[in-house]
TORSE-479879 format. One line per 4 residues: number of its first residue (from 1); their letters; for each residue x, y, z of N, C-alpha, C. Coordinates in steps of 0.001 Angstrom, whole numbers, plus 500000, padded with zeros to 6 digits. Example, Ala and Ser with C-alpha at 12.3 -4.5 7.8 and 13.67 -1.06 7.14 Angstrom:
# TORSE-479879
1> as> 513190,494310,507800,512300,495500,507800,513200,496700,507800 | 512850,497750,507080,513670,498940,507140,512900,500030,507870 $
***
This chain:
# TORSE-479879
1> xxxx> 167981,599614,895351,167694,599749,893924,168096,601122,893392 | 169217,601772,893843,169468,602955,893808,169828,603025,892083 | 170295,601617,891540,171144,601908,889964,169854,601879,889432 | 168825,601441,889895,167358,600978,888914,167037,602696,888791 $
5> xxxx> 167317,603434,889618,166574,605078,889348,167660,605560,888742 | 168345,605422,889035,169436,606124,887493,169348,606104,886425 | 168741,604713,886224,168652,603865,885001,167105,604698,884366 | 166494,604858,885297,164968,604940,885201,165507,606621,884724 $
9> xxxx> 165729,607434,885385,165971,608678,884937,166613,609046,883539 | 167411,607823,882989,168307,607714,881789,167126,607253,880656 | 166133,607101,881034,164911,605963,880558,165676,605207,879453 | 166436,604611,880408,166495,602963,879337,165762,602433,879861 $
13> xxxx> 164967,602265,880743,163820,601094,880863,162670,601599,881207 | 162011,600812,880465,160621,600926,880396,159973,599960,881662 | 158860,599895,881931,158471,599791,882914,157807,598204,882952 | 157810,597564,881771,158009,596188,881546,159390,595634,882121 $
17> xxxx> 160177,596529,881625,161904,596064,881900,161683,596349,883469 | 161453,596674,884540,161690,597444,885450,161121,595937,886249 | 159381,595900,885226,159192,594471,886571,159970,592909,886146 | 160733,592745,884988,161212,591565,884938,162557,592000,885895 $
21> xxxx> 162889,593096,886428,164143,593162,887163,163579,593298,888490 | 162499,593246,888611,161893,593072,890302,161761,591710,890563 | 160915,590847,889143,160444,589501,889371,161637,588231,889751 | 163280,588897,888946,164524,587977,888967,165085,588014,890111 $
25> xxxx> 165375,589492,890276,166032,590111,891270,166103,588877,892964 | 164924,588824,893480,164798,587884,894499,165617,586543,894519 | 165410,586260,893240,165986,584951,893018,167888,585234,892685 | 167776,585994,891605,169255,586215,891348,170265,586701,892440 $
29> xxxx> 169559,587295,893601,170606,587766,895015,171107,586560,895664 | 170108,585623,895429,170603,584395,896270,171553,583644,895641 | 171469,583207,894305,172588,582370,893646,173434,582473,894006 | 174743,581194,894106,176047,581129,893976,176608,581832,892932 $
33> xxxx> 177677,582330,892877,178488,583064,891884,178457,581771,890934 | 178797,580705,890878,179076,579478,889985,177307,579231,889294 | 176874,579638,889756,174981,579838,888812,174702,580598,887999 | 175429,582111,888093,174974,583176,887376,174983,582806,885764 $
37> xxxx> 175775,582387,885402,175812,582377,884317,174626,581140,883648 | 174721,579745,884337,173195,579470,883534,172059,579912,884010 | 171605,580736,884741,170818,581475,885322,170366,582486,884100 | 171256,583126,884027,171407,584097,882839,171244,583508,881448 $
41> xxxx> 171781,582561,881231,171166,581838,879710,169924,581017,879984 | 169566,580327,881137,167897,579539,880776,166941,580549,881518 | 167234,581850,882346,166050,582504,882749,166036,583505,881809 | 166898,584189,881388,166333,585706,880879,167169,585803,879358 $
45> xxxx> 168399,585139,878919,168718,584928,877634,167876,583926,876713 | 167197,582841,877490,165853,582379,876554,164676,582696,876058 | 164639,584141,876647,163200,584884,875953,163673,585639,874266 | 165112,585452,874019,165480,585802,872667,165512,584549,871374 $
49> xxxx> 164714,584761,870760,164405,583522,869938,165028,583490,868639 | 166002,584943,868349,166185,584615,866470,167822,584152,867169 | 168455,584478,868573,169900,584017,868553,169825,582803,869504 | 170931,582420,869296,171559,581203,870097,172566,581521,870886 $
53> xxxx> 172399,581387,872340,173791,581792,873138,174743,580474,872719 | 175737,580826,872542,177173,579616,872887,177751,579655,873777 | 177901,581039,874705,178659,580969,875750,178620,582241,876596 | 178100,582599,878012,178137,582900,878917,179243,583174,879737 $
57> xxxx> 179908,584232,880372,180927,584343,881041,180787,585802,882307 | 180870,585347,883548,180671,586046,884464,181969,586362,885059 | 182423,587273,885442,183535,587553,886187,182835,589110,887117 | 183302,588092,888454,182765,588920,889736,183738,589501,890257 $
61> xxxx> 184879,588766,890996,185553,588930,892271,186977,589491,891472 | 186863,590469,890491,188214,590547,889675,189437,589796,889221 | 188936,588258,889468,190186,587503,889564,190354,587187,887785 | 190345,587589,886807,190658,587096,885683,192076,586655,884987 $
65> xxxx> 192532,586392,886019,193660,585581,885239,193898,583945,884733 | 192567,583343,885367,192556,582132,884848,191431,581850,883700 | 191802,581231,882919,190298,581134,881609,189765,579771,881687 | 188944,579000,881920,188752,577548,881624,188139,577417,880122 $
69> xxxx> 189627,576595,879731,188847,576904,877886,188860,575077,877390 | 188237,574285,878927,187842,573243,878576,187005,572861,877608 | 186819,572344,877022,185383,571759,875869,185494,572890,874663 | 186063,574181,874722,186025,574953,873763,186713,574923,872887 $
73> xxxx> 186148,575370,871443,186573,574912,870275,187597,576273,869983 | 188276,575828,869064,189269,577022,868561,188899,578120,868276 | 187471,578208,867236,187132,579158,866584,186505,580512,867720 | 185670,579353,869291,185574,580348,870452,187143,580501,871005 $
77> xxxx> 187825,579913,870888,188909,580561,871922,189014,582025,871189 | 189513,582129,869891,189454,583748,869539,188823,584573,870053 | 187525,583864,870239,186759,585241,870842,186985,585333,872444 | 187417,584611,873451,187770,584287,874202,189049,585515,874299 $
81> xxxx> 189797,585133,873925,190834,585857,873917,190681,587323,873880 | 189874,587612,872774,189535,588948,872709,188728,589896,873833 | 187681,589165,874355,187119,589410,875541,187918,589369,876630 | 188834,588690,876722,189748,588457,877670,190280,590051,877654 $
85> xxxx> 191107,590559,876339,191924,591495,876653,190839,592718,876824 | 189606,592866,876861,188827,593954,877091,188905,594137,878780 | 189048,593111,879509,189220,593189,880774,190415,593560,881120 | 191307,593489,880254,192737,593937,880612,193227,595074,880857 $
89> xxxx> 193452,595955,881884,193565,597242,881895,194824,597257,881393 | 196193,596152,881203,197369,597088,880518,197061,596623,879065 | 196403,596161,878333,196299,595484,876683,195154,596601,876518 | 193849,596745,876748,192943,597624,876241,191465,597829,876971 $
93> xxxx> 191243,599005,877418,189687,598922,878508,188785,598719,877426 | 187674,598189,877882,186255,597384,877548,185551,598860,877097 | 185689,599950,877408,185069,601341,876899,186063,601151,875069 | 187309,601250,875108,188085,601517,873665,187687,600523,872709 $
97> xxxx> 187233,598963,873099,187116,598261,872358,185495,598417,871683 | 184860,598574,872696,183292,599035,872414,183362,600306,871396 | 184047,601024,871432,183832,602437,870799,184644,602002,869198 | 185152,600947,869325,185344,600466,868019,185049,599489,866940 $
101> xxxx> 183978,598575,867613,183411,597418,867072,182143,597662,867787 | 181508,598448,868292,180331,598237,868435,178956,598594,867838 | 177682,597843,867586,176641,598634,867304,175994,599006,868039 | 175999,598847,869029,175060,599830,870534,175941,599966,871573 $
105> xxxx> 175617,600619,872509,176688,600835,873369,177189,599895,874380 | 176495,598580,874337,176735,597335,874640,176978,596472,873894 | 176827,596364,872862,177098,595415,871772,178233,595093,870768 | 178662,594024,870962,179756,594095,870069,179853,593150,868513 $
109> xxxx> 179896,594027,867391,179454,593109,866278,181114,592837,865194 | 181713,592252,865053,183279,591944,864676,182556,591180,863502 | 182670,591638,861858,182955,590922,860702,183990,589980,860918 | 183915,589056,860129,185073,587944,859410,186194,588987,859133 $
113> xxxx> 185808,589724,858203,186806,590351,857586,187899,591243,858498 | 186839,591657,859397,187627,592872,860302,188326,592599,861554 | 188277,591290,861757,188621,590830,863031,190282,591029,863357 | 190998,590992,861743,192216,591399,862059,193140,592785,861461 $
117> xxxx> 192124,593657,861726,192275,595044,860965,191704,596280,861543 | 192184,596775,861398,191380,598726,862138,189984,598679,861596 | 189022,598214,862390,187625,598092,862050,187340,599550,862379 | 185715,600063,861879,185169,601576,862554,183971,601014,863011 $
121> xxxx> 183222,601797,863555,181596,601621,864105,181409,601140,863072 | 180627,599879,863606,179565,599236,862442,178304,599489,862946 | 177295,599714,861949,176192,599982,862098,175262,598847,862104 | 173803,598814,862731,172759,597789,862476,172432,597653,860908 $
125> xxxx> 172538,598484,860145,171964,598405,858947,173157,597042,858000 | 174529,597511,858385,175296,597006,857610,175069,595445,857759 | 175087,595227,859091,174535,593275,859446,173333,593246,858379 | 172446,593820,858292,171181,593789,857648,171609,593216,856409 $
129> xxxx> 172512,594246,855604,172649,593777,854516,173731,593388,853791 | 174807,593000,854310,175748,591972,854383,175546,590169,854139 | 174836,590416,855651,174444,588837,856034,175190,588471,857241 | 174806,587394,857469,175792,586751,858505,176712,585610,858040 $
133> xxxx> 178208,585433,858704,179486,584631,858167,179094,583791,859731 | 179663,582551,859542,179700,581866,860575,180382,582468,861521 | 181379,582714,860976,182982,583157,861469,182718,584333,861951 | 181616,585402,861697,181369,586362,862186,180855,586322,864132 $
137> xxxx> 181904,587315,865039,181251,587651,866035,180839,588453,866888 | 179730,588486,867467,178364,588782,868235,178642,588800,869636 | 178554,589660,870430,178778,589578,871980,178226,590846,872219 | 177910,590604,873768,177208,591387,874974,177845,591596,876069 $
141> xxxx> 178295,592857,876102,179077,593122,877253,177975,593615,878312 | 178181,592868,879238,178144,593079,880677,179029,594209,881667 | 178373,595458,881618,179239,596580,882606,178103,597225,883034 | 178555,598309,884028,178034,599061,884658,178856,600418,885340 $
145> xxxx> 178988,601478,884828,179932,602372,884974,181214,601367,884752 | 182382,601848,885273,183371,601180,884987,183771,599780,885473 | 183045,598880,886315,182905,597790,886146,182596,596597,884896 | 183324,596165,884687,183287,595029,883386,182808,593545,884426 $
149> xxxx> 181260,593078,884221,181060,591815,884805,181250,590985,883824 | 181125,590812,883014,181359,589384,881567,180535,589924,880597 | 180247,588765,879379,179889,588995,878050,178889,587266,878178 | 178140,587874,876955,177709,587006,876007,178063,586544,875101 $
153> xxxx> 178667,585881,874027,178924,585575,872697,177263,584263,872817 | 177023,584665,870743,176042,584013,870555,176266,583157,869088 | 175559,582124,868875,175523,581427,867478,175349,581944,866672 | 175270,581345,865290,174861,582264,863952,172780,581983,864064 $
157> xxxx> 172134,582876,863751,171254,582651,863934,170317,582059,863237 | 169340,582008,863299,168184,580973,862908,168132,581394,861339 | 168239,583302,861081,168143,583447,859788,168917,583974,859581 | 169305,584343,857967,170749,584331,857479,170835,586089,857957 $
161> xxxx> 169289,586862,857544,169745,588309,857983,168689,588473,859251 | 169557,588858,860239,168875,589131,861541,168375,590400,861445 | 167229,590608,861591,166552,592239,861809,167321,592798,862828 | 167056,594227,862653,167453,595327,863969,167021,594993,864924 $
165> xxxx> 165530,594769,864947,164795,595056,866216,165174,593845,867285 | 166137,592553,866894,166077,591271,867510,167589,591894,868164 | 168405,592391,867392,169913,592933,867647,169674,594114,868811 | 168520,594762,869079,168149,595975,869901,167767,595253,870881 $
169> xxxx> 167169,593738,870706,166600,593433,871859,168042,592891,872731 | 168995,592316,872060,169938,591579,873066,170533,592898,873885 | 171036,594203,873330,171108,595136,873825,170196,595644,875279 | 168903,595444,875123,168414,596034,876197,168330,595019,877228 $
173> xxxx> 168317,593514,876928,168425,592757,877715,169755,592442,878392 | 170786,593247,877815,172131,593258,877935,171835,593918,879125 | 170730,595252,879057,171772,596421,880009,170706,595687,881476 | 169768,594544,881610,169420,594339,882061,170084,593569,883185 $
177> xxxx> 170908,592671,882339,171860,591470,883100,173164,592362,883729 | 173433,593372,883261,174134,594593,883607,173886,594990,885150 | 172618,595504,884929,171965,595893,886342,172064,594552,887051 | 171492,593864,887361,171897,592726,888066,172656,592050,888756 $
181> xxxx> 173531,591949,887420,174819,591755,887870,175740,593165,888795 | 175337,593992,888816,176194,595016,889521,175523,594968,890829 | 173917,594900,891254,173481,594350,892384,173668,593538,892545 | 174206,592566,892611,174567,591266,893115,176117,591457,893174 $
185> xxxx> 176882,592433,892824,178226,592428,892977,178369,593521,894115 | 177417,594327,894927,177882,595354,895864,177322,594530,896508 | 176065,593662,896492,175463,592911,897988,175964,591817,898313 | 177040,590831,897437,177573,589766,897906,178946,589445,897589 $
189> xxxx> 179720,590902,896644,180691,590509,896323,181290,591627,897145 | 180791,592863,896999,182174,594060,897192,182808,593863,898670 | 181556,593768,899451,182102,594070,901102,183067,592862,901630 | 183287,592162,900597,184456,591129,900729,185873,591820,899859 $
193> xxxx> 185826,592785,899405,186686,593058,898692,187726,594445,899070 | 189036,594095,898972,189917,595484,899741,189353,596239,898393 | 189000,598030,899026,188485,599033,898218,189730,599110,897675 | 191023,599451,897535,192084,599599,896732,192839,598479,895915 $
197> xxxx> 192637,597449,896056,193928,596449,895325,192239,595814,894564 | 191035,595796,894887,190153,595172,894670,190499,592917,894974 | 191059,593113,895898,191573,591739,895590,190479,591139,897378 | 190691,589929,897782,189991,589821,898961,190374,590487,900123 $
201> xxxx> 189403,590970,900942,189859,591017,902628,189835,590415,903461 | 189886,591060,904866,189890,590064,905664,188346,589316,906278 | 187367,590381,905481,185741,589928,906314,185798,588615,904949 | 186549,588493,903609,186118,587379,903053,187263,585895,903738 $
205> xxxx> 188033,586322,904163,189197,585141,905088,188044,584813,906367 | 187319,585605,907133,186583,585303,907735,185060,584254,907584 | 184459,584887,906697,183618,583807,905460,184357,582383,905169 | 185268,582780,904435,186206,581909,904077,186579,580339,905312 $
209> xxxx> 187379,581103,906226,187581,580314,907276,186014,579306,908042 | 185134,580343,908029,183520,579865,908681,182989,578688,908362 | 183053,578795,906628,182662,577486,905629,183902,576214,906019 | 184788,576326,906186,185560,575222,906620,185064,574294,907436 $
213> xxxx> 184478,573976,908356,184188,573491,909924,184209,572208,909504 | 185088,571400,909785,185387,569777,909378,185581,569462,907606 | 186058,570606,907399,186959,569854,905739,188455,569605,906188 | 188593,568669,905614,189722,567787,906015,190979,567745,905081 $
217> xxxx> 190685,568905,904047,191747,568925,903207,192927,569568,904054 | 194242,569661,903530,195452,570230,903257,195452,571676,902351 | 195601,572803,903458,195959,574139,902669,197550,574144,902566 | 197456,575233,901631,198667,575459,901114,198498,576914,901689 $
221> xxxx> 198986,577733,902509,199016,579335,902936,199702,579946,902918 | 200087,580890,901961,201795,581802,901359,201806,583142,901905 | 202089,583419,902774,202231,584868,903277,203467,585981,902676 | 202876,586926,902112,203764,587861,901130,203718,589108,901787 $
225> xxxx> 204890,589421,901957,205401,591018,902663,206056,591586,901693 | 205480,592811,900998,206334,593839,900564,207832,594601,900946 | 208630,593990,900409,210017,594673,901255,210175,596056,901122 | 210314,596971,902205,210438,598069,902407,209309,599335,902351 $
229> xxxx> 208430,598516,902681,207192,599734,902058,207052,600869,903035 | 207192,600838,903852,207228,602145,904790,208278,603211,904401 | 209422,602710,904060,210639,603815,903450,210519,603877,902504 | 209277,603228,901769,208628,603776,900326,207653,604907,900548 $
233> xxxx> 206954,604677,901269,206237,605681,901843,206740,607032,902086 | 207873,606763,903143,208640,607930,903824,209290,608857,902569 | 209845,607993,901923,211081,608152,900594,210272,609498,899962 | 209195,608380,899019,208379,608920,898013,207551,609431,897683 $
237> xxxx> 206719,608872,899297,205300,609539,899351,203958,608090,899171 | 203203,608181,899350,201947,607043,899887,201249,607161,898835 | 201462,608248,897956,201166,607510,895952,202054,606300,895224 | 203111,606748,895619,204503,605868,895364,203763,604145,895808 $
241> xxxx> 203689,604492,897238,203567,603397,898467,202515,602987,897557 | 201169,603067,897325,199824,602636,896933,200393,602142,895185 | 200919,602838,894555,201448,601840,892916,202386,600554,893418 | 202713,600563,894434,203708,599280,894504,202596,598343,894933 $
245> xxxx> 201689,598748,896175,200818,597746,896566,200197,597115,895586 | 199088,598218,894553,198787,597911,893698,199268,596515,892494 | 200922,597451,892032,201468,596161,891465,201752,595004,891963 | 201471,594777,893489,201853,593446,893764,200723,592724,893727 $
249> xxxx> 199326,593531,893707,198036,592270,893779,197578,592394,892515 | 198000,592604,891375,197497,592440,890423,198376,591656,889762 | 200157,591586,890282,200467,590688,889613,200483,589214,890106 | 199701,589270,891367,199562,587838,891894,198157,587649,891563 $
253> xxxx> 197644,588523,891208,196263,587698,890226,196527,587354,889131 | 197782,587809,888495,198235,586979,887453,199077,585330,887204 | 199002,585508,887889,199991,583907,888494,199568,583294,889661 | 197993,583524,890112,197174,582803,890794,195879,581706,889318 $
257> xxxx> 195597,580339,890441,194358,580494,889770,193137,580386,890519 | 192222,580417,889640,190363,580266,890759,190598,580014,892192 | 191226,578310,892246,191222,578222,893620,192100,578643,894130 | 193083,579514,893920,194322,580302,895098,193670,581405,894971 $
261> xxxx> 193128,581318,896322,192287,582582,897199,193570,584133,897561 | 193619,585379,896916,194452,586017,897356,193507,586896,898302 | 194210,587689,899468,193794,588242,900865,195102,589184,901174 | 194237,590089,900625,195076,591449,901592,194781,591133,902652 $
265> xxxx> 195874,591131,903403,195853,590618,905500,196229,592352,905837 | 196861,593172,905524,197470,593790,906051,197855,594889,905005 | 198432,596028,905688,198936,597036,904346,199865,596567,903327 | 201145,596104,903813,202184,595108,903341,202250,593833,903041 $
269> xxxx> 201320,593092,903890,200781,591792,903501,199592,591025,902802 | 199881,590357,901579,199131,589585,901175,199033,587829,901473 | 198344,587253,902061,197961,585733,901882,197816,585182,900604 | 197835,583938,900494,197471,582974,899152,197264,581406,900267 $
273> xxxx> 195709,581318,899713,195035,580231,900302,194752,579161,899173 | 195543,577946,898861,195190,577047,898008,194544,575661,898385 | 193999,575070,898231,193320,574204,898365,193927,572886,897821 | 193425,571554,898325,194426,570062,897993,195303,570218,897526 $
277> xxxx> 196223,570603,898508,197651,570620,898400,198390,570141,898897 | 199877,570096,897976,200180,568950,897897,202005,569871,897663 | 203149,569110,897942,204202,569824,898008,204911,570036,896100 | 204591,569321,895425,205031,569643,894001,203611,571188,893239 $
281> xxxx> 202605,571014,893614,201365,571976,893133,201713,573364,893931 | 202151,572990,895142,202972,574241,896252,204291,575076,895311 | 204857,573802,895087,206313,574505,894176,206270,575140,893167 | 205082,574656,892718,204792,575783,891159,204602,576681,891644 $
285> xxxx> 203225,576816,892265,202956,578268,892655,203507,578900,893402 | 204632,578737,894433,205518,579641,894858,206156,579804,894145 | 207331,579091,892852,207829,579447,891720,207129,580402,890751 | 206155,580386,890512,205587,581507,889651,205662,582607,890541 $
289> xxxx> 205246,582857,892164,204882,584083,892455,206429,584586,892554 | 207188,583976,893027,208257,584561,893279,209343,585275,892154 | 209045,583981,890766,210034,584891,889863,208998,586026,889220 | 207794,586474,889431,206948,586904,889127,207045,588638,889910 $
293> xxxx> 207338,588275,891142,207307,589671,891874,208297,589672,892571 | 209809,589240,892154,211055,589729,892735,212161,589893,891717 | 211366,590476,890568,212413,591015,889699,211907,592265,889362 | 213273,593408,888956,212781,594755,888953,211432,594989,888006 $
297> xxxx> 210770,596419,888389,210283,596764,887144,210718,598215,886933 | 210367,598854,885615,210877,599932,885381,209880,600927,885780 | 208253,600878,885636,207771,601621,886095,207725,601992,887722 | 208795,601039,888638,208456,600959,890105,209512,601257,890572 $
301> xxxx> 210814,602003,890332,212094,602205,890747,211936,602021,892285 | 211104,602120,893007,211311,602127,894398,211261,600631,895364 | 210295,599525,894053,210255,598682,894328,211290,598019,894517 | 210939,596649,895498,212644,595937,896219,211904,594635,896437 $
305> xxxx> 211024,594345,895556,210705,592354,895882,209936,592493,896918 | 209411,591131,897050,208873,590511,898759,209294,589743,899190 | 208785,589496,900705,209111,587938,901063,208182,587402,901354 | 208636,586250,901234,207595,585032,901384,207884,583902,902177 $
309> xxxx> 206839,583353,902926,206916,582295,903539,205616,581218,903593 | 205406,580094,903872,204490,579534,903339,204780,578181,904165 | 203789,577651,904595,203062,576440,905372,202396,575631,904657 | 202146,574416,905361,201163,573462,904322,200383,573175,906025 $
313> xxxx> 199245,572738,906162,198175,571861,906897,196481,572053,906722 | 196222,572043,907718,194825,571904,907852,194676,573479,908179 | 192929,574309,908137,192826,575203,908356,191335,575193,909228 | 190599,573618,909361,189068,573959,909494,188527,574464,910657 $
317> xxxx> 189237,575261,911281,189388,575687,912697,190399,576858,912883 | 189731,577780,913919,190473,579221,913973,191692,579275,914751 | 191787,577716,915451,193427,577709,915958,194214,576900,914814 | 193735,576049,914127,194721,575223,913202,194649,576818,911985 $
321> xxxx> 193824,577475,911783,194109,578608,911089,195959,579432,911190 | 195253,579791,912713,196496,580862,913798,197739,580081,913301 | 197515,579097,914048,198901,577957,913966,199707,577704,912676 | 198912,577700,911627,199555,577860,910142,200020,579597,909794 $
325> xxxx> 199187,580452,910297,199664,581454,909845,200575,581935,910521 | 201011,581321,911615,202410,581977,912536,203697,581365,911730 | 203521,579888,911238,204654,579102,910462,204451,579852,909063 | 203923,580299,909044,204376,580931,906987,204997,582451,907806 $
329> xxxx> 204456,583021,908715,204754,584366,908491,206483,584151,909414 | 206494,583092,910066,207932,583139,910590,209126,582777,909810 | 208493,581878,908734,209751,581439,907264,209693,582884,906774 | 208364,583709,906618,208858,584790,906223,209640,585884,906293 $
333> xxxx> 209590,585694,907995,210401,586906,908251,211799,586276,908130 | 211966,584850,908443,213624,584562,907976,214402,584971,906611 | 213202,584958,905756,213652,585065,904162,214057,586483,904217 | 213279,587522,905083,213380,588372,905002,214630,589110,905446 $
337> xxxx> 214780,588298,906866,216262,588193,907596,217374,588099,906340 | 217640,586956,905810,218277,586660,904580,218409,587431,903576 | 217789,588801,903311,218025,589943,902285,217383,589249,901272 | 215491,588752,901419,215386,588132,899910,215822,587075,899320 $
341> xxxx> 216993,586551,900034,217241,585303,899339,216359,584008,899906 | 215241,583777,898917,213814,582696,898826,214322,581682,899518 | 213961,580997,900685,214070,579564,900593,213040,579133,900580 | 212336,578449,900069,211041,577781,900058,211354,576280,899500 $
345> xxxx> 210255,575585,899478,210092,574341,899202,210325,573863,898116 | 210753,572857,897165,210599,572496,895673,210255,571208,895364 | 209801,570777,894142,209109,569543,894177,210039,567758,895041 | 211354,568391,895073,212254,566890,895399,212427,566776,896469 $
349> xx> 211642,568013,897391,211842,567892,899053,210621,567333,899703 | 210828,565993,900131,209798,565646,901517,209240,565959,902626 $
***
């Protein structure tokens, strides 16, 4: 509970707040990552009575490149979108957007009017006496130092002018789900996570592999080698070396989704673990990763592509594991043999 005395020293919480984060806490360590979020709207977002949540969004394991914007209506995708790019470290950090639409230092309040214009701090008073637009939106960011876990967005509320003191409360209950969520992200998320690319390791391939024991699906397993990274190293230096790594797992979190598991294996190597697979769902996603991370970039002059190689079978076992990962990493090293030139699979091959 080391963030709870920080917190306590900062006195944002009072000592009411302190035992509803003792009383959850037990329960919230255990949840599945796929719970948090109604967890968070029927345990501790239902003690707010003048708003209405609409939508909940947790992001743990840094993977945000996929959105599920099933069932959602247009008017949320905007806000969707917008939240989206607060997570975006090359579009805009979640600190710049807060410092410009916010009324508390968690809160984010966006007029109708301003949504497509150089807004400034809006204040609690101005909601007061304005009113509320349907179209107007309301969200709760979820962070903790520089971690961004998700947001809240909420309905228009019960009355047309919402008091301060109801707008102060989502705030403190904000920085609550905050705390929480950041304990539950060092005790069940981080130590699965490489400290530099933030993407998976190998203790979560291990997890990973454990839960298997008689699933009978078909993996899809893509093994990716950085070409030349050691004479990137040597060349440029192991700042050089660490921006290339970097750019390669962030841009395969961009052209992964939920279920393609990415795994730093190695300094140079990344895995991609997909699930019911199938040889046309294979071809996309080696087609995306590949025209994705074997064309130049300008900020990476040193960069030179990867290779790739990739298997299809079973995994529910630590030799049918081995056995797949020797066939992706041996197409790989052929591709590699080949100077880069890809051969992989495509949807018209059997």
């Amino acid at each position: 509970m080391a963030n709870l005395l920080v917190l306590k020293k900062k006195n944002e919480f009072n000592k009411n707040n302190e035992s509803v984060i003792h009383k959850v806490l037990d329960e919230f360590i255990n949840l599945n990552e796929n719970e948090l979020a109604r967890y968070i709207n029927e345990k501790i977002l239902s003690n707010i009575k003048i708003w209405k949540v609409k939508l909940t969004k947790v992001y743990l394991n840094n993977s945000l490149s996929s959105y599920d914007l099933i069932g959602i209506s247009d008017e949320i995708l905007k806000q969707q979108i917008l939240i989206e790019a607060i997570t975006k470290d090359d579009i805009i950090s979640h600190n710049e957007i807060l410092s410009k639409f916010r009324i508390s230092d968690n809160v984010i309040y966006i007029p109708k009017e301003e949504k497509d214009s150089d807004a400034s701090v809006i204040k609690l008073d101005q909601i007061v006496k304005q009113g509320w637009d349907e179209e107007d939106f309301l969200a709760v960011v979820y962070s903790f130092g520089k971690n961004f876990y998700g947001f809240t967005c909420f309905e228009l509320p019960k009355v047309n002018n919402p008091i301060n003191k109801s707008l102060e409360q989502i705030s403190r209950i904000g920085k609550i789900i905050s705390l929480l969520l950041d304990y539950y992200f060092y005790h069940n998320i981080a130590p699965y996570l490489d400290s530099q690319t933030k993407i998976y390791n190998r203790n979560y391939l291990n997890k990973f592999l454990s839960e298997l024991k008689n699933n009978d699906n078909n993996f899809l397993l893509i093994n990716i080698d950085i070409n030349n990274l050691k004479k990137i190293n040597d060349l440029y230096g192991h700042l050089e070396g660490d921006k290339v790594i970097n750019y390669v797992a962030k841009t395969l979190r961009q052209c992964t989704r939920e279920n393609e598991k990415i795994i730093r294996f190695g300094g140079d190597e990344f895995l991609i673990i997909a699930d019911n697979a199938n040889i046309d769902n294979a071809a996309k996603l080696l087609n995306r990763i590949e025209e994705s991370l074997n064309q130049k970039t300008a900020n990476l002059k040193s960069y030179n592509g990867v290779s790739i190689g990739y298997a299809i079978g079973k995994i529910s076992s630590k030799e049918e594991f081995e056995r797949l990962y020797k066939l992706a990493d041996e197409m790989m090293y052929q591709n590699k043999k080949r100077k880069n030139v890809i051969h992989y699979l495509n949807s018209n091959r059997q």
